[in-house]
N, C-alpha and C positions, 0 to 999 in steps of 0.2 A: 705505319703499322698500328693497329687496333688490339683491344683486349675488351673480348665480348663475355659475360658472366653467365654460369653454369650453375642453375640451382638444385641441391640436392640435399634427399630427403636421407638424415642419417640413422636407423633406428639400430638400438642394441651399443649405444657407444659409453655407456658406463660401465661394459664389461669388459674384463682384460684385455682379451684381446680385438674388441671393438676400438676403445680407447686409444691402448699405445701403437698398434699396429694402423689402425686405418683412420681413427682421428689425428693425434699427434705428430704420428712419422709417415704421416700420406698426406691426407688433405690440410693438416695445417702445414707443412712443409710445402708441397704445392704455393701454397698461397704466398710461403713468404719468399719461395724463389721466383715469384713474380708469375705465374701460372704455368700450365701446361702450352709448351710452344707446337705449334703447327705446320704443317708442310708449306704453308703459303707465307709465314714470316710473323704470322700472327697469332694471339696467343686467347687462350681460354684461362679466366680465372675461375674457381670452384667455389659458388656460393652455398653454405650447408645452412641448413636446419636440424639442429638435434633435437630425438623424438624420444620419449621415454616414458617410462611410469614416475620415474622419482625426480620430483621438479625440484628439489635442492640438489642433487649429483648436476641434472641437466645447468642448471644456472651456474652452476661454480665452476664446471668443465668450459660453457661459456664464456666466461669472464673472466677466467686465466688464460685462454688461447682467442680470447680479441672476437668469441664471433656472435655476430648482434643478434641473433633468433635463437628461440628454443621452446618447445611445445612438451605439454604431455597430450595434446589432442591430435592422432594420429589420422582423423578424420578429415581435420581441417587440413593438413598437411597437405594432403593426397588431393583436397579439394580447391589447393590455388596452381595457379595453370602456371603459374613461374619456374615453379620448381618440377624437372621434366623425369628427372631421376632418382628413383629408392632405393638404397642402400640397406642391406638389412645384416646385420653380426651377432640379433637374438638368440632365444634356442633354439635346435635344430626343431623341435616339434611345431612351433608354432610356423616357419618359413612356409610350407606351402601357402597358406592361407595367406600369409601376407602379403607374398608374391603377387597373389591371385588376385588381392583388392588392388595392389598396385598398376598391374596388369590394366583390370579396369578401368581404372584411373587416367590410363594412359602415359602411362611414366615408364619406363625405360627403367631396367633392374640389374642390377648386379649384388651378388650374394657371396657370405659364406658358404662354405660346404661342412658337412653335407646338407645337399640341399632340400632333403627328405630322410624320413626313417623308415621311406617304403618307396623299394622300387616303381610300382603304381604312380605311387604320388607325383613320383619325381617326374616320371616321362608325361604325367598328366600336365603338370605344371610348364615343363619344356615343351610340349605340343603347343597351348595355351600362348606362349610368348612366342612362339615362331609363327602361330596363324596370326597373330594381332600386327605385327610388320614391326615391331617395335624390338628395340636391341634388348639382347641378356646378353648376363655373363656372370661365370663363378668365379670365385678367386681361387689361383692355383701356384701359389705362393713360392712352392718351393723347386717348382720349374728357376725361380730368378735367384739362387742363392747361389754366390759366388764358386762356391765348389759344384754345385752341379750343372754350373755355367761351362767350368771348366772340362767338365769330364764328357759333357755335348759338344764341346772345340774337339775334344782329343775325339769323339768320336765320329766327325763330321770331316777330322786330316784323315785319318784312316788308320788312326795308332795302334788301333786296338787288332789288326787285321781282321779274322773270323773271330766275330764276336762270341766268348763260349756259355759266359756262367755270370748271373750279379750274386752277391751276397750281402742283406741288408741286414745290419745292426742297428737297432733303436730300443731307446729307453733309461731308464731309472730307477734309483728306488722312491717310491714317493710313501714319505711317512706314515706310519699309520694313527698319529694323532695322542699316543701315550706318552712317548717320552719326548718327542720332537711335534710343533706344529704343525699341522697339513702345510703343503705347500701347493695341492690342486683342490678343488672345489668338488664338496663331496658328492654331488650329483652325480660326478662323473664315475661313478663308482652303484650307480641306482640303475639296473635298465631301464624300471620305469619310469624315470628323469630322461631317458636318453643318453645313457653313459654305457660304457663299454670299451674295449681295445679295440676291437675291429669293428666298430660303427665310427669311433673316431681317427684309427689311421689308418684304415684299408682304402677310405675313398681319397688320402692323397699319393700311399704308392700306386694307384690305378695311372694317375696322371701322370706320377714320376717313370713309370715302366712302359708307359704306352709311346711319350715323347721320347723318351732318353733310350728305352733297351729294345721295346719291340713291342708290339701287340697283347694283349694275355690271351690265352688260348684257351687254360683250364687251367683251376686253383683247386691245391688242397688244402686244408687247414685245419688244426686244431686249437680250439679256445683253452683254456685255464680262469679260474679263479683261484691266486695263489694265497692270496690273505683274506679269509673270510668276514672278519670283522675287521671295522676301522672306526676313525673319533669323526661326528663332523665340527663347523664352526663352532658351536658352542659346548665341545667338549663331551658331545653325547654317543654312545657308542651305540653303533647301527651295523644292520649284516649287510654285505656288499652281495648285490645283487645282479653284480654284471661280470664279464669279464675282466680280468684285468691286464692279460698276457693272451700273447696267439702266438702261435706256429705255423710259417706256411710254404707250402713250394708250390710255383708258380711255371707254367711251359708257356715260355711268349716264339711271335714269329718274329726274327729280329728284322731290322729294317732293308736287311737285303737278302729275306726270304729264308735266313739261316735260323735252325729252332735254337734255341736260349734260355736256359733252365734260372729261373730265380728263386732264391732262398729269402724269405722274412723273419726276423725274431723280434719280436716285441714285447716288450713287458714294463711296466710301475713295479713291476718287483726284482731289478738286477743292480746289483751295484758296478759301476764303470768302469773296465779297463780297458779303455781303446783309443782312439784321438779325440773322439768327438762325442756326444750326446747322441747321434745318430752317421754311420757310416755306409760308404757305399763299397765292396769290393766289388771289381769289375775285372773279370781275367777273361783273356782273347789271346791268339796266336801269336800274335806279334811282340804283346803288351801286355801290362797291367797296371790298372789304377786302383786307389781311394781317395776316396771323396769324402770330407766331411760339412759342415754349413760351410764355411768361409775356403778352405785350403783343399789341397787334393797333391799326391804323390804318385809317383810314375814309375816302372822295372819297366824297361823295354826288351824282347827279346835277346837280343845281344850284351846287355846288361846284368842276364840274370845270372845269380851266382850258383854253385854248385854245393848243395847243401847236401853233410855224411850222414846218414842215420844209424846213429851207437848209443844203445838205450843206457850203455857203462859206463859212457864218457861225457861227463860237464857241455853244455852246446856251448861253442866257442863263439858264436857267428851271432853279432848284431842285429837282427833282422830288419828294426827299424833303421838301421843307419842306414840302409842300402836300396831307398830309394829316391828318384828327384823329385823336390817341390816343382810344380806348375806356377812361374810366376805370375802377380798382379800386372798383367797387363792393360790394365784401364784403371777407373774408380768406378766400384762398384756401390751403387745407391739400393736405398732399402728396395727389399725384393716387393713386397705389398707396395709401395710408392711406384714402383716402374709397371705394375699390370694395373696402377690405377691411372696412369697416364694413358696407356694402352687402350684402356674403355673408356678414359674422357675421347680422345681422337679417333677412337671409333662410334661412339655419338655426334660430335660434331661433325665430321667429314666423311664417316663413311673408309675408313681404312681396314681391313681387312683386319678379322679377331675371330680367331680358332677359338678359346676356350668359353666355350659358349655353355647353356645351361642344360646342351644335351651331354657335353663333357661331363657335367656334373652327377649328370643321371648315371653314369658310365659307374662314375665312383662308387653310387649307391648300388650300383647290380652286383659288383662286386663284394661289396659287403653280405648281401642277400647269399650270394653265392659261397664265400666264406661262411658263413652262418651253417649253412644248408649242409656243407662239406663237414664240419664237425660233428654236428648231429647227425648225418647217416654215415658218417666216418668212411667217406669215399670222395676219389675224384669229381669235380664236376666242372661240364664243357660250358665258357663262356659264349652264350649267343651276340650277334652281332645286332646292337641297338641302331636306329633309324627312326625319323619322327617321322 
């Protein structure tokens, strides 16, 4: 057995979730479970180069996790033929461009999303990598989290029978920097930074509802800004200029032609009471689930209790208690570490990988589309993308 190396170009990894998510707990984990193993017995190790502005984050990121290169010349990066593949976890505004020199380059790309701030962009950029013959791919992270792993088994036995209705819960409160420290990064709060609620999570339930519940067909949605001013880093109070919370309901085809209504709430401005940071209700004829990151619980039809409505009378009935957890059936590894294994062995070999950079595109039309739906305060029909 052999272990042939894999160079790749990492830019954007002194930021949060460049860092912990895809240096840290991706490719240096890779590395030190001895690589990515292969269908032939043999295995790919993942040589990086971090690329950056700030060459003290770059060297010190370096030299705590063992790895011998690191540039702020993203020129030169793109210009040694070793390294075949670019990585990019920057800001969403600058990725098309970046893509685009990579592209030229000749390197093989995978990205955060969104992978644009403009539908345009994004199908430009997708067209771009699919005529050059060379592999994309976005990261679509939360396809691989253990509870929504789960609630795609439940939906793959057939537990759910006719599938009716999702209902998605997400969010927090995220400080507004007076009495308590930010805990997000104020940009995210600027639209013209590229912040926003529905530029940054519509393009991943696009993914989550198109694999897991069904197609989207038409979205409506309402944005919010519910806290007008906020503190940034250094204590200075600025007016938020983006969304902060959306509203939305969503009509998908599900995946065996039945329509399936989905509901979205999102906001930085709710405080918690549910299981998780973000939840999935999923009710169907037979069943019902939720789903949160890690766990997920079950009512099956013949299970469900028989609940009195008496506005007079105390509710006697547990409602959490009366559902079953879905056990760990496996060991479940970081969800960014398993779709980065996924696009090493489909650069290598050639293995078959759906979530490509027209997926991505998919996320960002939805966003455009959610946008559009607020501001004329109407439905609007999701066309079918094609490069």
């Amino acid at each position: 057995m052999t272990t042939q190396t894999l160079g790749i170009i990492m830019h954007g990894v002194t930021g949060r979730m460049g860092m912990n998510q895809h240096l840290i707990r991706s490719i240096v984990a890779i590395r030190e479970q001895g690589g990515v193993l292969l269908s032939d017995g043999n295995r790919v190790m993942p040589e990086p180069i971090l690329v950056g502005r700030n060459a003290e984050k770059l060297e010190a990121l370096a030299r705590k996790y063992g790895i011998a290169r690191w540039t702020t010349d993203l020129e030169a990066a793109l210009a040694n033929k070793e390294d075949t593949v670019f990585f990019d976890a920057g800001s969403t505004q600058m990725r098309p461009g970046l893509l685009s020199r990579a592209i030229d380059a000749g390197k093989h790309v995978y990205c955060e999303k969104p992978i644009s701030t403009s539908l345009d962009e994004a199908m430009k950029i997708a067209r771009k990598a699919q005529a050059s013959g060379l592999k994309h791919g976005v990261v679509q992270d939360k396809l691989f989290l253990p509870g929504l792993r789960k609630l795609d088994m439940l939906r793959r036995s057939g537990f759910f029978g006719r599938m009716l209705s999702v209902r998605l819960e997400f969010g927090y409160w995220v400080f507004e920097g007076d009495l308590q420290p930010i805990q997000r990064p104020s940009w995210n709060y600027r639209a013209e930074d590229g912040g926003g609620m529905i530029l940054d999570m519509m393009c991943h339930w696009r993914y989550v509802l198109d694999n897991l519940f069904g197609e989207v067909k038409s979205i409506s949605c309402l944005g919010a800004t519910h806290v007008p001013e906020r503190r940034d880093e250094a204590g200075k109070p600025y007016q938020v200029t983006a969304d902060d919370a959306a509203y939305a309901t969503a009509e998908l085809v599900g995946h065996g032609g039945e329509p399936v209504i989905a509901q979205m709430n999102m906001s930085w401005a709710t405080r918690v009471r549910r299981d998780d940071l973000v939840t999935f209700h999923v009710d169907g004829t037979h069943g019902s689930a939720v789903a949160g990151l890690q766990d997920c619980r079950i009512q099956s039809r013949m299970a469900t209790p028989r609940p009195i409505w008496n506005p007079d009378v105390k509710q006697g009935m547990n409602f959490f208690d009366q559902w079953q957890e879905v056990p760990d059936t496996e060991t479940y590894d970081n969800g960014f570490k398993i779709q980065w294994e996924h696009f090493i062995r489909y650069v290598v070999e050639g293995t078959p990988y759906r979530w490509t950079l027209l997926e991505g595109a998919k996320g960002v039309q939805l966003v455009e589309l959610a946008l559009q739906s607020w501001h004329e305060r109407r439905w609007i029909d999701v066309p079918t993308l094609t490069l």
